[in-house]
N, C-alpha and C positions, 0 to 999 in steps of 0.2 A: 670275660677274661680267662677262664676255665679254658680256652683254645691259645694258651697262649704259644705252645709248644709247637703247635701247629703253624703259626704264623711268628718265624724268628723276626728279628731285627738284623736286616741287613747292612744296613749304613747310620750310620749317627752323621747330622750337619749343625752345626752351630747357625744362628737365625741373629742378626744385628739390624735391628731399626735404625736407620740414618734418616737424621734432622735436619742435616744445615741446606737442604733445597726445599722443604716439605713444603715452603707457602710460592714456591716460585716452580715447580716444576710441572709443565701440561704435555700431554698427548695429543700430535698435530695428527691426525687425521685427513684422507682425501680420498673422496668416497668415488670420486666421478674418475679418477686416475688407478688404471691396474698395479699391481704391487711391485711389476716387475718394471713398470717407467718409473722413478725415482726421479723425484726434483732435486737430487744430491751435487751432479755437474751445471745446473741451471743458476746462471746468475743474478742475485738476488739483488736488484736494485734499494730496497727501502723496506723498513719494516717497522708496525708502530700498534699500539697496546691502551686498551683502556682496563685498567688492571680491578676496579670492582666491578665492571660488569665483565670482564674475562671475553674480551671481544677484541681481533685480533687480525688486519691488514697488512700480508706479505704484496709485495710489487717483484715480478721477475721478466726477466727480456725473454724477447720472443726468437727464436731462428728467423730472421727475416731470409736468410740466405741457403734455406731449406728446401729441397725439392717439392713439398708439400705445402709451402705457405704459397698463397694465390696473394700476389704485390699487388694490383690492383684494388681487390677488396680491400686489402690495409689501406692504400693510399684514399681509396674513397670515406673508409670510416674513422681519418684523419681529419679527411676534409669538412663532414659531414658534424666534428667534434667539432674543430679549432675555428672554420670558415679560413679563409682565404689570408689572416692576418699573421705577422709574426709576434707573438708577444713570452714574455716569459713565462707566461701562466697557461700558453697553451698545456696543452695534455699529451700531445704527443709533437715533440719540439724538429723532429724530422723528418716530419708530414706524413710520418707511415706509422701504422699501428706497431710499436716493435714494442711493446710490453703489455701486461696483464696482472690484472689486481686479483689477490685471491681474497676474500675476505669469510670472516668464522661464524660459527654457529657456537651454542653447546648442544655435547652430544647427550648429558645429561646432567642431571640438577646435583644429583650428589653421589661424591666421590671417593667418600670413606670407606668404600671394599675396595679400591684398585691402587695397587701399587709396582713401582718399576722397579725389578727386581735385578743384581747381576751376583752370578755365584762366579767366585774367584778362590781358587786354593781350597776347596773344602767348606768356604765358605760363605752363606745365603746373605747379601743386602738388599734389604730392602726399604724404599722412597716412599712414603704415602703422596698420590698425584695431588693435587693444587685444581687439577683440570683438564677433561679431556674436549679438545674444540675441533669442529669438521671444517676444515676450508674447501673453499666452494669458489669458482671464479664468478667474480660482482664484473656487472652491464650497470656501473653506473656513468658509463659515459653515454650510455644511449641515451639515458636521462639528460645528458648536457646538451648532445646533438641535437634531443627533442625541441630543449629549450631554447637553442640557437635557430632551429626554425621558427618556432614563434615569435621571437624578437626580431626574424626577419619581416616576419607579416608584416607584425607592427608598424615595422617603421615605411613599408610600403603603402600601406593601406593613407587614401588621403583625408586630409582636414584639417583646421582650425585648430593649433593647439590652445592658444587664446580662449579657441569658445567651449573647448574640452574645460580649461582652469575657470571659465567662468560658470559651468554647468557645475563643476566640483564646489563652487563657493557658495552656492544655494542647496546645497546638497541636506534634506533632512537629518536632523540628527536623533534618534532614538533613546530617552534614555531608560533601562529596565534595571531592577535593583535583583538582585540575589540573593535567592531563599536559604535560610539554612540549611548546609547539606546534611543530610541522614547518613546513616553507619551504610547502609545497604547502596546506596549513591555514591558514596566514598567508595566503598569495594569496586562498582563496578567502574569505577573513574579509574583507578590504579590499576584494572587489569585491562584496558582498553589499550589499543594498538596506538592509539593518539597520546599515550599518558608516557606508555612505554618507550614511543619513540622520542617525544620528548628528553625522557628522562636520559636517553642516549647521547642525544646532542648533548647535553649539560657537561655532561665527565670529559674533560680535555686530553688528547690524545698524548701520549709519552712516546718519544721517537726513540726506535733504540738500532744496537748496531749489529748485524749479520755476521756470523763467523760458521764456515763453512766446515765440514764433518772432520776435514784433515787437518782443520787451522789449529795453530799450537795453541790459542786460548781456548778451543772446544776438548781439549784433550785435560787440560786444567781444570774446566770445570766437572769433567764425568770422576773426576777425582773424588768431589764432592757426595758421589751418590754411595762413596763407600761409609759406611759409622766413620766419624774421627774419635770416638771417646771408648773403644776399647779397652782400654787401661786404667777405668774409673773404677770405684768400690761401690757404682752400681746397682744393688744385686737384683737382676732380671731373670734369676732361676724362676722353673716355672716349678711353684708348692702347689699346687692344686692336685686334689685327689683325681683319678680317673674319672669318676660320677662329677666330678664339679666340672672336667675337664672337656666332660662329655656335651653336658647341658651351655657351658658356651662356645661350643662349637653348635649344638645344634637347639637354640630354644626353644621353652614352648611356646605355641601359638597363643598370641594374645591379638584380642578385637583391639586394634589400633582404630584411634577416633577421626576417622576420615573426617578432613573440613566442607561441608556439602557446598556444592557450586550456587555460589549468589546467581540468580535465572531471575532474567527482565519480570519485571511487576505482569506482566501481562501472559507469561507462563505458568500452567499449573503443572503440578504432578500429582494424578487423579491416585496413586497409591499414599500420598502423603495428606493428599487430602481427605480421604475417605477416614484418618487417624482422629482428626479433630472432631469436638464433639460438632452435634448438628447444627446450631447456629452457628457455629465458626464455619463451617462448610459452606451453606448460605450465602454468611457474609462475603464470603472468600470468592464464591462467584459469583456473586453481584456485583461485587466491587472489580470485578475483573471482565463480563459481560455487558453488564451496566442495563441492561434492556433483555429480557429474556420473557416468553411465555411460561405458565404455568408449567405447561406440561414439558417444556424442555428442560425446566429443574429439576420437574420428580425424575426426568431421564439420567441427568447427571449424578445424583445420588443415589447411594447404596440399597440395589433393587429391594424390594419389603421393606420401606421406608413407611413411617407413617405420613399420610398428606394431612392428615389434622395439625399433626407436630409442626410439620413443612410449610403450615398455611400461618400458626403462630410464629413460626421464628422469620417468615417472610417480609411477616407485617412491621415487624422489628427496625428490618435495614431497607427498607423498599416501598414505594408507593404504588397505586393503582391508575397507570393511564389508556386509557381505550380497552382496556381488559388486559393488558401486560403488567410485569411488575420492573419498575423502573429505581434504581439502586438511590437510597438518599442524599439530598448534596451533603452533608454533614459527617454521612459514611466515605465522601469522596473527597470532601474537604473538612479534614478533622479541626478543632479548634487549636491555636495559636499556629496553625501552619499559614501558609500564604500562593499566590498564585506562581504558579513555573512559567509564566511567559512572561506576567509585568510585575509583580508584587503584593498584589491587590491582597488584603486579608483576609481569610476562609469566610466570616458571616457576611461581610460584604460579597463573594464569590455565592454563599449560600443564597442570599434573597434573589439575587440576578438567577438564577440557575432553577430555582422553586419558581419563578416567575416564567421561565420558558415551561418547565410540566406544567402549571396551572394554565399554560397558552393551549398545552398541546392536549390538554381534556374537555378544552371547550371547542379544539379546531383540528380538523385536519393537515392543512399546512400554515405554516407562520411565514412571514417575512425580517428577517434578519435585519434589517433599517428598523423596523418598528421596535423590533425588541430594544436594539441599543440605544435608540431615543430613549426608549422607557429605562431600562436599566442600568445608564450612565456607565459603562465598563468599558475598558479594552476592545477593541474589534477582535484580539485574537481568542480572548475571554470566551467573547460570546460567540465566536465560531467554534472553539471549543466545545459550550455546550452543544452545540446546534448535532455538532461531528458525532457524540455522542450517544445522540437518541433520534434520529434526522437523518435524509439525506437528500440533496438537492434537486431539484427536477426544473427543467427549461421554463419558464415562465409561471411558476408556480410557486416559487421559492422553497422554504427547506418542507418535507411532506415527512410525518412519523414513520421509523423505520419500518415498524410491521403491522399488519394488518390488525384492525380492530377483534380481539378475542370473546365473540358476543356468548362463548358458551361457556368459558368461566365466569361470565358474569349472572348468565342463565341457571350453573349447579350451585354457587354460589353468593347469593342475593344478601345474606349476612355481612360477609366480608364488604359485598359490592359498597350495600348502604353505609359502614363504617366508613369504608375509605372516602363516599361524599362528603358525610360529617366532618372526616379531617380536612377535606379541601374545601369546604367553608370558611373554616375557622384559615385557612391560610388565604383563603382568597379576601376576607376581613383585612388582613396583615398588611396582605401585597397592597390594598389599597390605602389603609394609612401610612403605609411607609415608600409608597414613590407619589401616594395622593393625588388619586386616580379617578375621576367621577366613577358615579355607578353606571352609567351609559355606556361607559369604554369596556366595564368589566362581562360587556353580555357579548356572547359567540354570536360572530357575525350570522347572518343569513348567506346561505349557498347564492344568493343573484350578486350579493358584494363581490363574489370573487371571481369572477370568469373562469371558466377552462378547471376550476379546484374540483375533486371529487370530495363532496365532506358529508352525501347522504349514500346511504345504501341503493341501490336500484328499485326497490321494493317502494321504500319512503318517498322516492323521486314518482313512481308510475301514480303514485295515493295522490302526492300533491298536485303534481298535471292534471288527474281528475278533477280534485276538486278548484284548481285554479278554471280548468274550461266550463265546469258547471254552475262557478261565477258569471263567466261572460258571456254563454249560453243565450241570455235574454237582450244582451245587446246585439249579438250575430245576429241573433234570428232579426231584431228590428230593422238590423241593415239589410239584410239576406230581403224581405218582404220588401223593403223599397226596390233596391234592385230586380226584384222579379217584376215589382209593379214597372218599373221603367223597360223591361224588355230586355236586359242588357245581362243576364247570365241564366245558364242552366247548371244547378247543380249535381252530382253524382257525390254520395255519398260512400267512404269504403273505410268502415271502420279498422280499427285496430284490431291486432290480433290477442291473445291473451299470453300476458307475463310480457308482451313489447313495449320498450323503453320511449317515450314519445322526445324528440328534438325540441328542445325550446328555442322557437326561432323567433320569439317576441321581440322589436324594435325595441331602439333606446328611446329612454320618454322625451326626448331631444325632436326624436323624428318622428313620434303616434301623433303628437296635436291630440291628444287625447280623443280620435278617431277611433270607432267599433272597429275598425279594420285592422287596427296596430293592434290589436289584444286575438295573442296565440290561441287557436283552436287544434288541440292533438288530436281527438278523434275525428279531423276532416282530414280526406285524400286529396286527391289530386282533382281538380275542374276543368273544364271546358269551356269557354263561356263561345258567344254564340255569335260572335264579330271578329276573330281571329285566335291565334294562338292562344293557348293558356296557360295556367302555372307547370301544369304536366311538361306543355314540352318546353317552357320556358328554364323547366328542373333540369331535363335531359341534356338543353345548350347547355349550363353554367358546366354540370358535370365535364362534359364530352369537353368545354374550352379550357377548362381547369386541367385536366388528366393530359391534353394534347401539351400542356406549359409542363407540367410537371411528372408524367409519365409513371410514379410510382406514390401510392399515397396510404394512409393508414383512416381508417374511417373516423378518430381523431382528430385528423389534420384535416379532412376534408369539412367534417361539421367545422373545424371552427374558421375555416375559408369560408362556408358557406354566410355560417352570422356575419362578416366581414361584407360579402356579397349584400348582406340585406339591410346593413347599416346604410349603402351606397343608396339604395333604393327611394323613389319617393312614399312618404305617407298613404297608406292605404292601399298600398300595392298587393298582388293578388297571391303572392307568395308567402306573405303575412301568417296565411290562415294555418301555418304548421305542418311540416314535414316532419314524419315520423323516420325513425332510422332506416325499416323495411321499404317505402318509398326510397328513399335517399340512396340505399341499395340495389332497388329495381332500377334506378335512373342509370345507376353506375353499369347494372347489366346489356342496358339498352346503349349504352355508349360503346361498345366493344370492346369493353373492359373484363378481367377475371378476377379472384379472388385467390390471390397466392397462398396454398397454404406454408405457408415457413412453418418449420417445426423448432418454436421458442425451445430453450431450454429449460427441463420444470423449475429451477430454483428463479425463474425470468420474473421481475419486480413488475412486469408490462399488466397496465391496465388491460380488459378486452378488447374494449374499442380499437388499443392500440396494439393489438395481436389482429385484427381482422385489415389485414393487407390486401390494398388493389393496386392493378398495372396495367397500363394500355396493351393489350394483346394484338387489335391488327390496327394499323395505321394507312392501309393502303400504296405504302411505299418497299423499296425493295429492303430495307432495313427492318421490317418485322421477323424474318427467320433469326437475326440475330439477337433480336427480343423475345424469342421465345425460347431459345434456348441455353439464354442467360434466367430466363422467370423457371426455366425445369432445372438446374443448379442449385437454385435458392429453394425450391421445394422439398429437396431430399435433405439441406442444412441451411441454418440461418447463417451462415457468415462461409466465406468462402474464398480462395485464395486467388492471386492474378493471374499466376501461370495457368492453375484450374480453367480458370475459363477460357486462356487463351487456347489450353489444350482441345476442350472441347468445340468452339469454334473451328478450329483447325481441322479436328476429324469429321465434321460433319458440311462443313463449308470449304475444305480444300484449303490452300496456301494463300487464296488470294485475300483473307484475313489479313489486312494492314493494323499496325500497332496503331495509328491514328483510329482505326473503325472501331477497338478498344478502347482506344482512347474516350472515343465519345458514346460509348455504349454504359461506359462507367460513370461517365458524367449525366446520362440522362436518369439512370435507375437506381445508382449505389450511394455509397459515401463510405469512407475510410477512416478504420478504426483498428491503433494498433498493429499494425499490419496483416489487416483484415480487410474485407470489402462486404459490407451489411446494404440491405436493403431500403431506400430512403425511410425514418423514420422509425426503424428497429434498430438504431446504434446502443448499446446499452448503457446508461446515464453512468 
């Protein structure tokens, strides 16, 4: 203030707050209209107000009679509203678009810094606004016209309307109870676009009346925005010191308690989490992962973590299945809660759910019927669990998300042996309480399940061993008749070392318990001494198989092959076991390649089902086209229609017809997505 000499006082103004519009006066805004077009000579058909939500529908005519308005277009998006009928409630009653709905926004939430000010005579009035709203022209008639095409379908499309009301009479009916809602469920129910729009329809519209800038009642009302109580005993002198004067004009800064944004269950924020102590951290993403490796937790926590701490506080909310840690049902279903699809109560939700991980520690894949026989629940229940730790695979049913982790069970054999002890004692439970023989409760054998992977390769090549060093003594008795009869020579070609041997043992339906129906792996391919033999009889199946189906995964072809040899009669010379390496030479010998597709590494694809073959030459004039669709899929697994149309084109000229596409994609591809993959590498 010591400068004050410096800085005179030029003008003194008198300041009058006026009230009598303060809850009713808003700033119409229009964002998409320059300043200088003025809706002020536009005639305002209708105008109407939902006054607690401040939301706000002008209607104003159109120049239909303007050098710029294109008649046509109105007349079409008249017709395209109303259809062809005259009714009262059309929308545009003169078959031409000659009006326009503006409808409001707000432009912000709050509006206690802005007011409409007018200085008259010396002196400042000012209005605190009510609201400021951006009108915007609303397309809700395209919304009508939409819907006037669909009820035209309707009513063209033909049928029974009889067997429509009698298909409705049988119609299912579902009934599910609802769970208590929670505070954080509730938030996010009221800030959803479904809650809010609701809550819009509800407030009933208030029609009001238009009065234009010059009209003698808009001249009455800005009357209003002057104070009317000048003349009061008032007193609105301003007694505040300078320093008081100062500081409400400019306060200090204080930490206002922002309300943090409710974020779906299934969001974290790794800075908010890294706050909480370590079991809450833990918990926090288990209960949000639900299935995670070891070592992808110690990734998510605060590097220089302890993993001893990490390994107690795990054991806490999570159990041990194929070396993963799986989140508890009891951490996922707390007590007096209940199920979000049917009601079912959390311990009943728990035993069902402990019962799919005690399935998934003694098996590789489960089937989804078995379980819900067994644990009486909801199908959505228990596709639920399945969703969560599972996922589905073509003939196989649901298969554990991720691969067995055998080297955390490797550095830690303490933990490993605790976590059996607990699933003892729970596998005791599950059996008195859905009372279960003890028979049901032992892991199937890998022959109950066709086509399942449930041993390692290693344990598979041991037990082939030892299965063929069983029958060993019967071969050989057969093999010795046989030779004594004249009627085979053998060649023996053993297996290679680390190769996986095909079980291609008959069902005990077709052995007759014949020497000949029991697999032998370590025998090749035979000769015998009166015609063809299993060699080239492998070669046909291959070459007639791949001529049918033209792209295959060595997956699909073993398990066509077992198929082949179920057909077979007892004792047949094919019996004696194909090894994969065989099964591969066959496939070479047929004029077949080995595509390599380059999966992509996060690809869930067994080997077998990464090791791709394709007919390469077929002797006709459509092999160029097969091979330069099989060099497309080599450089990427999935690739696009025009792609290949492209490069047909460049390498084959014009005379590429959409049909020769056509059936080029039908013999080798399938469609995904709007992709084109290789038969048998679509990703599950």
């Amino acid at each position: 203030m010591a400068s004050e000499d410096d800085d005179p006082i030029v003008q003194e103004i008198d300041v009058y707050l006026a009230k009598s519009l303060a809850d009713k006066l808003y700033l119409f805004q229009y964002p998409v209209r320059p300043a200088t077009m003025t809706y002020d000579d536009v005639a305002h058909l209708s105008a109407k107000i939902k006054p607690k939500q401040q939301k706000v529908e002008l209607v104003m005519a159109m120049d239909t009679l303007s050098p710029n308005y294109c008649r046509s277009k109105g007349e079409q998006i008249a017709l395209n509203v109303d259809g062809t009928t005259s009714e009262d409630s059309n929308t545009y009653s003169t078959k031409l678009m000659d009006r326009q709905t503006f409808s409001s926004i707000q432009a912000t939430n709050g509006t206690s810094r802005y007011a409409a000010a007018v200085f008259h005579r010396g002196e400042l009035h000012l209005t605190p606004l009510h609201g400021i709203l951006q009108l915007r022209p609303s397309f809700s008639y395209l919304d009508k016209a939409d819907s006037k095409h669909r009820e035209r379908e309707a009513a063209n499309e033909g049928g029974d309307s009889s067997q429509d009301e009698a298909e409705e009479d049988i119609k299912q009916i579902t009934v599910r109870f609802s769970r208590p809602e929670s505070e954080q469920a509730r938030q996010r129910r009221i800030q959803s676009y479904e809650f809010l729009q609701k809550r819009q329809a509800e407030e009933p519209w208030v029609h009001l009346h238009y009065y234009g800038l010059k009209d003698g009642r808009s001249e009455h009302e800005r009357q209003y925005l002057f104070c009317q109580c000048m003349g009061t005993t008032e007193n609105t002198e301003l007694v505040k010191t300078p320093s008081e004067y100062l500081a409400m004009l400019m306060p200090p800064a204080v930490e206002a308690e922002v309300a943090q944004p409710v974020t779906p269950s299934n969001v974290l924020s790794m800075a908010q989490l890294r706050t909480l102590p370590l079991v809450e951290q833990v918990k926090t993403l288990m209960k949000n992962v639900k299935v995670m490796p070891f070592a992808n937790l110690m990734g998510l926590l605060t590097p220089g973590t302890d993993s001893t701490a990490v390994l107690r506080c795990v054991q806490q909310v999570a159990m041990l299945v194929q070396g993963n840690w799986v989140v508890k049902s009891d951490v996922l279903y707390p007590k007096d809660t209940c199920s979000p699809h049917s009601g079912v109560p959390a311990d009943v939700l728990c035993r069902g759910r402990d019962f799919v991980l005690w399935k998934f520690t003694q098996e590789r894949c489960v089937v989804r019927k078995e379980i819900a026989a067994i644990v009486k629940l909801p199908p959505e229940d228990v596709k639920d669990f399945l969703e969560q730790m599972a996922v589905a695979r073509v003939n196989r049913g649901w298969e554990f998300l991720l691969p067995s982790d055998a080297e955390f069970v490797r550095k830690h054999p303490d933990v490993a042996q605790r976590q059996h002890m607990l699933w003892l004692g729970i596998q005791a439970k599950l059996e008195k309480v859905f009372q279960l023989p003890k028979e049901s409760m032992m892991p199937k054998k890998p022959d109950s399940q066709p086509g399942a992977v449930l041993l390692s390769g290693e344990q598979r090549v041991r037990a082939a061993r030892e299965r063929a060093q069983e029958c060993q003594p019967a071969l050989e008795r057969e093999l010795e008749r046989q030779r004594a009869a004249g009627a085979v020579r053998v060649k023996e070609e053993p297996l290679s070392d680390g190769e996986e041997p095909m079980d291609t043992s008959p069902p005990a339906a077709l052995s007759n318990g014949t020497p000949n129906g029991l697999p032998r792996p370590d025998e090749g391919p035979r000769d015998t001494a009166n015609g063809p033999g299993p060699s080239r009889e492998l070669r046909d199946f291959v070459s007639a198989t791949f001529r049918k189906h033209f792209v295959l995964t060595l997956s699909e072809l073993k398990r066509l092959f077992n198929l082949h040899l179920a057909s077979l009669p007892p004792g047949h010379s094919l019996f004696a076991g194909i090894s994969d390496r065989l099964l591969q030479d066959a496939i070479l010998h047929s004029r077949c390649r080995q595509i390599q597709v380059p999966f992509p590494p996060q690809s869930s694809a067994a080997a077998d089902e990464q090791k791709v073959f394709a007919v390469w030459e077929m002797g006709d004039s459509f092999d160029k086209h097969r091979q330069l669709l099989l060099e497309l899929f080599s450089k990427n697994f999935r690739v696009r229609r025009n792609a290949i149309q492209t490069r047909l084109a460049q390498e084959l000229g014009d005379g590429v017809t959409k049909a020769d596409i056509d059936r080029l994609l039908k013999e080798c591809c399938m469609s995904h997505g709007g992709m084109w993959y290789l038969k048998g590498t679509v990703p599950s």
